[in-house]
N, C-alpha and C positions, 0 to 999 in steps of 0.2 A: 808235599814238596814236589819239584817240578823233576828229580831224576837227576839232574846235574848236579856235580860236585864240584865244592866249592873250596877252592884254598886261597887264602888271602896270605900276599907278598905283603911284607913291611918295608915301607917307602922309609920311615925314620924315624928315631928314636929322642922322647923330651930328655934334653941333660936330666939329670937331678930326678928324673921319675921314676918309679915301680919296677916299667920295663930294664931300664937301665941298672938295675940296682941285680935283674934274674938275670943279665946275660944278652938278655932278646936282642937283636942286630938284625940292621936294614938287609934284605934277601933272604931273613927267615920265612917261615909260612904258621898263620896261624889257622889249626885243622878246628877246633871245635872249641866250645867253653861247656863244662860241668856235662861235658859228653856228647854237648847238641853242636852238631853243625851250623854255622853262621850262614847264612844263606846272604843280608848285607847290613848294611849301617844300623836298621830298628833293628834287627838280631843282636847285634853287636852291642847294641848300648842299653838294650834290655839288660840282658845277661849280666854286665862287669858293672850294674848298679849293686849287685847284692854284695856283702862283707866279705864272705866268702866265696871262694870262686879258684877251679883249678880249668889252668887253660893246658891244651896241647899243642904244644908247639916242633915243627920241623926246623930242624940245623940245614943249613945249605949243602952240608955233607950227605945228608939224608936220617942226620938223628934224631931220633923223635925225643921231648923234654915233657913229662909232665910237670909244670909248675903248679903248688898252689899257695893258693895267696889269701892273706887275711888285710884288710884293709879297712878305711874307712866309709859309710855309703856315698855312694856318688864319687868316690874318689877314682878319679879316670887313670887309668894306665901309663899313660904318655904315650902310647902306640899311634904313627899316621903312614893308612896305608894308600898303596897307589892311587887307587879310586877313592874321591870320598862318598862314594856311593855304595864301593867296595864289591859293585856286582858293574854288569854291562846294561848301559838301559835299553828298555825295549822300544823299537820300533812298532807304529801304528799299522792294524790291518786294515784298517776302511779304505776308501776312497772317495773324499765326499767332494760334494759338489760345489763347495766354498772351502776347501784348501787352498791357500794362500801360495803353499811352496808350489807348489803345480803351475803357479801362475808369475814365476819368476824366470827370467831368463835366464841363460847359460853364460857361465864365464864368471860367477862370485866365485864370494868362497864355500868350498868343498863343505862347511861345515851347517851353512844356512838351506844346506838342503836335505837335512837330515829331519824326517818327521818321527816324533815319538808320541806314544801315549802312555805314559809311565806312570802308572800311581804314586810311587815314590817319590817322581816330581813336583806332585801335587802337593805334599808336605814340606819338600825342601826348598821347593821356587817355585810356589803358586801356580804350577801347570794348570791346568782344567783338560781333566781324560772324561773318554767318554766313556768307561765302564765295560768298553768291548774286546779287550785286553786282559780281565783281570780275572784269576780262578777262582773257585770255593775257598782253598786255601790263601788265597790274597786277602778278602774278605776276611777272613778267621784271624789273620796278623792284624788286622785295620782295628776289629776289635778289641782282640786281646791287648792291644799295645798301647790302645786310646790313639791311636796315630788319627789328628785332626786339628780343624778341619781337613775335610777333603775337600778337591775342587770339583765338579760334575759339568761335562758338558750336554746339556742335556738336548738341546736344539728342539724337540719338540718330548710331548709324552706321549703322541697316538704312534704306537708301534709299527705300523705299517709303512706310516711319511719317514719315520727316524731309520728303517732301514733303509729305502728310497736315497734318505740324505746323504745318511753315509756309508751307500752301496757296499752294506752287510747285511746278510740275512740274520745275523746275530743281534742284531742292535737294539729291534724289539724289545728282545727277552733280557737284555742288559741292564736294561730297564726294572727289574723286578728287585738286581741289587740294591736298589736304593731303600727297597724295603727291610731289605737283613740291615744294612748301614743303621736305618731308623730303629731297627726295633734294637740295634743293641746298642743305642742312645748315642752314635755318632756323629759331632756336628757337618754342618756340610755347607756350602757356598751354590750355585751355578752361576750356569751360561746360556742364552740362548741366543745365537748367531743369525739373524733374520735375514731371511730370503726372500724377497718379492714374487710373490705367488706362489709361495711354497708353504711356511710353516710361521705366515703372518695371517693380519684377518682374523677368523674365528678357531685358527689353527692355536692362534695366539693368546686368544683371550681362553682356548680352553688348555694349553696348557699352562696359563696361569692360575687356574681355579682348578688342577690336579695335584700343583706343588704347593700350593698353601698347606695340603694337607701333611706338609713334613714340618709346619711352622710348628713349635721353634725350633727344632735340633737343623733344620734349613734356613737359613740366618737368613736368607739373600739371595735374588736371584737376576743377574745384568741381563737387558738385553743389548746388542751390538747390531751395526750394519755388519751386512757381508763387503767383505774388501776384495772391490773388482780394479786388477791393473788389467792393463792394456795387453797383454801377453796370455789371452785363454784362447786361442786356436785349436780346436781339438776338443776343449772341456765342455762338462755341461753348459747349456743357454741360461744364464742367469739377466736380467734387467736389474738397472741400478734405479735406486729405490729416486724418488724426485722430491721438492716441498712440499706438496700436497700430501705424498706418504708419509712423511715426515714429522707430519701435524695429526698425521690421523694415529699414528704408531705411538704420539707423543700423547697424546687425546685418551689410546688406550690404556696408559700405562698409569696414567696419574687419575685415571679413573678408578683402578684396582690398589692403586695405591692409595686413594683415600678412605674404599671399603674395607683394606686389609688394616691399616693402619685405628680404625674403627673398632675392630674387633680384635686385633690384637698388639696394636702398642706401639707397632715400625709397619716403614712401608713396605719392603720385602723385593718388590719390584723396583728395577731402575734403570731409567736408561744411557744410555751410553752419552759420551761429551758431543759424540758428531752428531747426533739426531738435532742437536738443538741448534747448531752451527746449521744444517740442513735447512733445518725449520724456519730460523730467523729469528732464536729466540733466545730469552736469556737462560742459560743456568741456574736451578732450582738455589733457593736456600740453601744455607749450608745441613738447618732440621733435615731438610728431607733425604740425607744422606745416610741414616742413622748411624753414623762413625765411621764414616767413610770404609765396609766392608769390603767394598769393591774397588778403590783405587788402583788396584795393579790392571784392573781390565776396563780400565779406559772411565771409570766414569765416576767425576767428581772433582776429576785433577783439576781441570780450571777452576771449580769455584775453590776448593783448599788453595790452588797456588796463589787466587786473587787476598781472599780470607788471610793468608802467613803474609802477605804483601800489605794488605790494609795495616796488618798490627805492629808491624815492624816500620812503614811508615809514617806512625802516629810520633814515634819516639825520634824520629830524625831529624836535630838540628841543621838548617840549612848554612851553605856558610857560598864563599867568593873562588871555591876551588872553578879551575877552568880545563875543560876537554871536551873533544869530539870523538864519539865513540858510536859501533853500529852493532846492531844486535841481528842474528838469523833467525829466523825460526819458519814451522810450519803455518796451513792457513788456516786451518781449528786454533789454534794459541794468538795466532795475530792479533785479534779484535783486544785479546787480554791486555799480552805484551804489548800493544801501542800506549794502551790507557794507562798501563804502571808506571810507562817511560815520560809520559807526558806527567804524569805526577810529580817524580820525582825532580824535574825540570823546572817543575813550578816555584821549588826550594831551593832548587840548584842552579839560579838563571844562568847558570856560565856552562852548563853544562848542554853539549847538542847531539841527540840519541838519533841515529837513525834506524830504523826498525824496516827489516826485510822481510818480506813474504816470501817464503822460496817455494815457488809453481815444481810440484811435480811431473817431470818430463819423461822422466825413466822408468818409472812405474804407471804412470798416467796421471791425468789432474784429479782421478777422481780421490786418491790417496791423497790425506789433509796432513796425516798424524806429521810431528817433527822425528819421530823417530827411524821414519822410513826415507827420510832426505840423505840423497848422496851425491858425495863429493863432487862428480860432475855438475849435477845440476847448480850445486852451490856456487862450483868456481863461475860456469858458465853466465849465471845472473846478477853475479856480484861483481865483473869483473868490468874494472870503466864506473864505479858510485861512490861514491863520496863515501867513503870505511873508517876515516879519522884515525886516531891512535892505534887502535883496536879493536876484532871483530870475535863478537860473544857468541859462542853458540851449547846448545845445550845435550848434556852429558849420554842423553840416549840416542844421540846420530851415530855414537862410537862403540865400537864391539869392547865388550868387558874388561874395563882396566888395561887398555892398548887405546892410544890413537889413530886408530886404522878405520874409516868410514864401511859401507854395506859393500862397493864396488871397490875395496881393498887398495883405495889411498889413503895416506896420511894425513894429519891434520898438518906435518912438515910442508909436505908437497903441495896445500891448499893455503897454508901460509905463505911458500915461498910464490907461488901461482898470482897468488893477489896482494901481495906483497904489505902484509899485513900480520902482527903478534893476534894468535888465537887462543883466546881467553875460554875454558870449558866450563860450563856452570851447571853444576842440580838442579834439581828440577823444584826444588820449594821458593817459596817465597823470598824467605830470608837470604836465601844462597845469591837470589836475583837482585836484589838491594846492596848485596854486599861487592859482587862482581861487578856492578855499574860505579859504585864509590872506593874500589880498593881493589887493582890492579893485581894479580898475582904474580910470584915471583918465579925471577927468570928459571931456575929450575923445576918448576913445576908451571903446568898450563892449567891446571884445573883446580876450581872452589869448591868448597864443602864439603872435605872430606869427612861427614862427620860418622863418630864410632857407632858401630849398630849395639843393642841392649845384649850385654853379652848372656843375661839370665838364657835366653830364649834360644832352645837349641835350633828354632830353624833360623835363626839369625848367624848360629857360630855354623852352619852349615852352608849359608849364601848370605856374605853380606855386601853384595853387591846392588849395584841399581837396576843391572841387566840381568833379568833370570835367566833365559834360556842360552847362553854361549858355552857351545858343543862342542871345542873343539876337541879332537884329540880321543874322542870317544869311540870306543870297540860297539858295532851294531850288530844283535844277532835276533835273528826271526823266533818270537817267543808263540807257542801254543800253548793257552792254556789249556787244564786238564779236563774242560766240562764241555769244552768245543767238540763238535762233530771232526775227527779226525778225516776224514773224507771229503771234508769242504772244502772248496779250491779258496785259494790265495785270493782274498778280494780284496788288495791293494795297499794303499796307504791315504791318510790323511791328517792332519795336523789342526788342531782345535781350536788355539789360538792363533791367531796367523802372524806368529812374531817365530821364534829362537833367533833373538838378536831383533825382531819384527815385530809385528801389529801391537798396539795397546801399550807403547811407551809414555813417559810419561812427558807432559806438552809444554815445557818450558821455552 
C-alpha cells in the first residue's frame, strides 16, 4: 500500500438496496470491508463479491457502524460513491517527446490538459500507460484481481531509446513489468507511437520481434504516427513522417505480420488508419484485424465503419423521399464518407449529401483525425456552402455527453453561426445510414444512442464513446514505492494523445 488513507464518501443511495435497508446515507464514509482497507473501485468490488462480508462504516456525526451482511454472490450494495474510481487518478511522470498535450495551445479547457498515466484507466477506459507509474504493489492487484487486459505503451523495447523517449531514467526498467504481467498469465494490448528517426527503422522491426515473445497473453500490438500540431516551440525536434515512410512503415508491418500470423494464428502487428491515408492506400481487410482489438486506438475504424455501412446498405429499400443535407468530417474519414454518401444517393436520387472535409487550422493540417476538429475551424469553412436542411457531424468532436466542441463552443452556437439544425452521429455504420434517412428529434441532436452490454463491468464503468473526459478530477503527484526516492521530477507526458483527443473514432 502506498501509506495513504483512504475513506470513501457515499455520493448515493439505490432505493430498495442492501445499503438502504442498513441505514447507510449519502455523507457517510466507508473505512474498510472484512477489515481491509479500500484503497478503489477493484478493492471495492473484489471484496462485496463474496456472501458474506462486514463493512465499516462512519456516521457523519463521527460513529462508527459495523455492519454485517449476508447476501447473495455478486449481489451489489447499492452504494455510489463520489468517485467512480473512488481514488484520485494519477498524473504521468515522463516527459516525452510525442506528447500531444504539450503541444496544444492555451486558452481550452482546464481539463484537456491534464496528463495521466493511470493503470486503472487502462481497465476502465482503454488508457494505454506506459508502466512508469506503477509499483510492485500495483502489479500484485493486476494479478490477484485478473484486472485485464492491460493497455501498455510500450513505444520501443530497447531500454535505453525508451528512456530517451519518455525522458525518464525509469522507463527502461519499466519495462521488465511486462514480464511479471506475463508470467502471472495477464492479458495485454500495446502501443507503439512512431517517431521518425527515433524508435522506427530497425528500432522497429526489433522491437517487433521482442513482443512476439508475450504472444499470446499479448493479443496485439498498434502502431500510430506521432501527432505533430503546429504549437511545439520549445519541445523536442521531431520530423513528420512523409509517403515514402509511410510505404516503408507499411511494407514493415505487413511483413511481420504475415511471419507472425504463420506461426501463430493473428497478426499481432497493426497499423494505424493514418498510415494508409499517408500511404495512398487502402485499408487492410476486415481478416487482418483479428476482431478489431485495437479499434479505440485508431486502427480499423475505417474499414469496420465501411464493413457496418456495406451490410446495412444491402437491406435499404430505396424510395422518392427528398432532401439536401451535409455531412462534416475529418480528412482520414473523407475518402470513406464521400463513397457511403454517394451510395446511398444512388437509391436515394432525391437525396443531395454534401460531404465536407474540415482542414485543420487550429492544430495544423497535419492532424486528419475528425475528433480533434473544432468549432472554429468548422464554422470558419462551412460558412457561405450549400448545408441544406442539416449538417451531420460526428459524436467525437464533442466532450462526453455535452455538446461543447475542443475550444469550448457549443454545437448551439455553431448552429446558430451557420444557421443550420446539427444532427450528432456515432461513429458506426448503421448510426451513419440512419442519420442521413431519419432526422432526429427536436429534443435531442444526437443518433445512436445505443445501450453498452451491461454484463461487462468495464462497460457499466465507462459507457461512453469518449474515454478520457477529466473533468472535475482531484490530481495528485503519485510515487511509486520501488522508485528511487531522490530522483527528481522528470515531468509529464501523456500516451495517447487524446483525453477528449487523438484516436477518436472517424466518422
Amino acid at each position: 500500500m502506498t501509506g495513504k488513507k483512504h475513506e470513501h464518501i457515499v455520493k448515493s443511495i439505490m432505493p430498495g438496496s442492501i445499503a438502504e435497508e442498513l441505514g447507510i446515507e449519502p455523507g457517510d464514509k466507508l473505512l474498510s470491508i472484512d477489515g481491509q482497507e479500500i484503497e478503489d473501485i477493484f478493492d471495492y468490488q473484489f471484496y462485496v463479491e463474496d456472501e458474506e462480508i462486514v463493512l465499516l462504516i462512519e456516521k457523519q456525526d463521527g460513529e462508527q457502524w459495523e455492519l454485517e451482511i449476508e447476501k447473495d454472490a455478486d449481489e451489489q450494495l447499492g452504494i455510489e460513491f463520489g468517485q467512480g474510481l473512488m481514488d484520485e487518478y494519477r498524473s504521468c511522470r515522463n516527459k516525452c517527446m510525442f506528447c500531444f498535450i504539450d503541444q496544444m495551445p492555451e486558452g481550452m479547457r482546464d481539463t484537456l490538459y491534464f496528463k495521466d498515466d493511470d493503470s486503472r484507466l487502462s481497465f476502465l477506459q482503454g488508457n494505454y500507460v506506459t508502466l512508469t507509474n506503477m509499483s510492485d504493489h500495483d502489479i500484485e492487484r493486476i494479478i490477484r484481481y485478473r484486472l485485464e487486459p492491460i493497455n501498455i505503451s510500450f513505444q520501443t523495447t530497447n531500454p535505453q531509446l525508451r528512456c530517451k523517449m519518455l525522458h525518464n531514467r525509469f522507463a527502461g526498467d519499466a519495462l521488465k513489468k511486462v514480464d511479471r504481467l506475463f508470467e502471472g498469465g495477464i492479458e495485454m494490448n500495446g502501443q507503439i507511437v512512431l517517431c521518425k528517426g527515433e524508435n522506427d527503422g530497425a528500432e522497429l522491426e526489433r522491437s517487433i520481434k521482442d513482443l512476439t515473445a508475450y504472444i499470446p497473453l499479448l493479443r496485439s500490438v498498434s502502431v500510430v504516427p506521432v501527432g505533430l500540431t503546429k504549437f511545439r516551440d520549445g519541445l523536442y525536434h521531431l520530423e513528420p513522417f512523409t509517403k515514402e515512410d509511410a510505404k516503408e512503415v507499411l511494407s514493415v508491418i505487413h511483413k511481420w505480420q504475415d511471419r507472425i500470423y504463420e506461426q501463430y494464428g493473428i497478426h499481432f502487428i497493426h497499423a494505424g488508419d493514418e498510415w494508409y491515408l499517408l500511404a495512398g492506400q487502402e485499408v487492410p481487410e476486415e481478416e487482418r484485424y483479428d476482431g478489431y482489438l485495437q479499434l479505440e486506438n485508431g486502427v480499423g475504424m475505417l474499414r469496420l465503419l465501411f464493413e457496418e455501412f456495406t451490410e446495412g446498405y444491402k437491406s435499404l429499400t430505396g424510395d422518392e423521399r427528398q432532401e439536401e443535407l451535409s455531412i462534416a468530417t475529418g480528412k482520414l474519414a473523407y475518402p470513406y464518407i464521400s463513397a457511403m454518401a454517394e451510395k446511398i444517393e444512388e437509391k436515394f436520387p432525391n437525396l443531395e449529401i454534401h460531404v465536407f472535409s474540415i482542414r485543420n487550422d487550429f492544430f495544423g493540417e497535419r492532424i486528419t483525425v475528425s475528433g480533434l476538429i473544432t468549432a472554429q475551424d468548422l464554422t470558419a469553412q462551412l460558412k457561405g456552402e450549400r448545408l441544406g436542411s442539416r449538417l451531420l457531424i460526428p459524436c467525437n468532436m464533442l466532450k462526453t455527453d455535452e455538446d461543447v466542441f475542443l475550444d469550448d463552443f457549443t454545437v448551439r452556437q455553431v448552429s446558430d453561426a451557420l444557421q443550420v439544425p446539427i444532427d450528432i452521429v456515432k461513429s458506426s455504420g448503421r448510426d451513419f445510414v440512419e442519420a442521413i434517412l431519419a432526422p432526429v428529434k427536436e429534443e435531442s441532436s444526437r443518433h445512436g444512442e445505443y445501450e453498452p452490454d451491461p454484463e461487462e463491468f468495464v462497460a457499466q464503468m465507462d459507457d461512453n464513446w469518449q474515454e478520457e473526459d477529466l473533468d472535475g478530477v482531484q490530481v495528485y503527484a503519485y510515487e511509486p514505492e520501488d522508485l528511487d526516492e531522490d530522483a527528481p521530477d522528470e515531468g509529464v507526458c501523456f500516451e495517447r494523445e487524446d483525453s477528449d483527443l487523438e484516436d477518436e473514432k472517424e466518422t
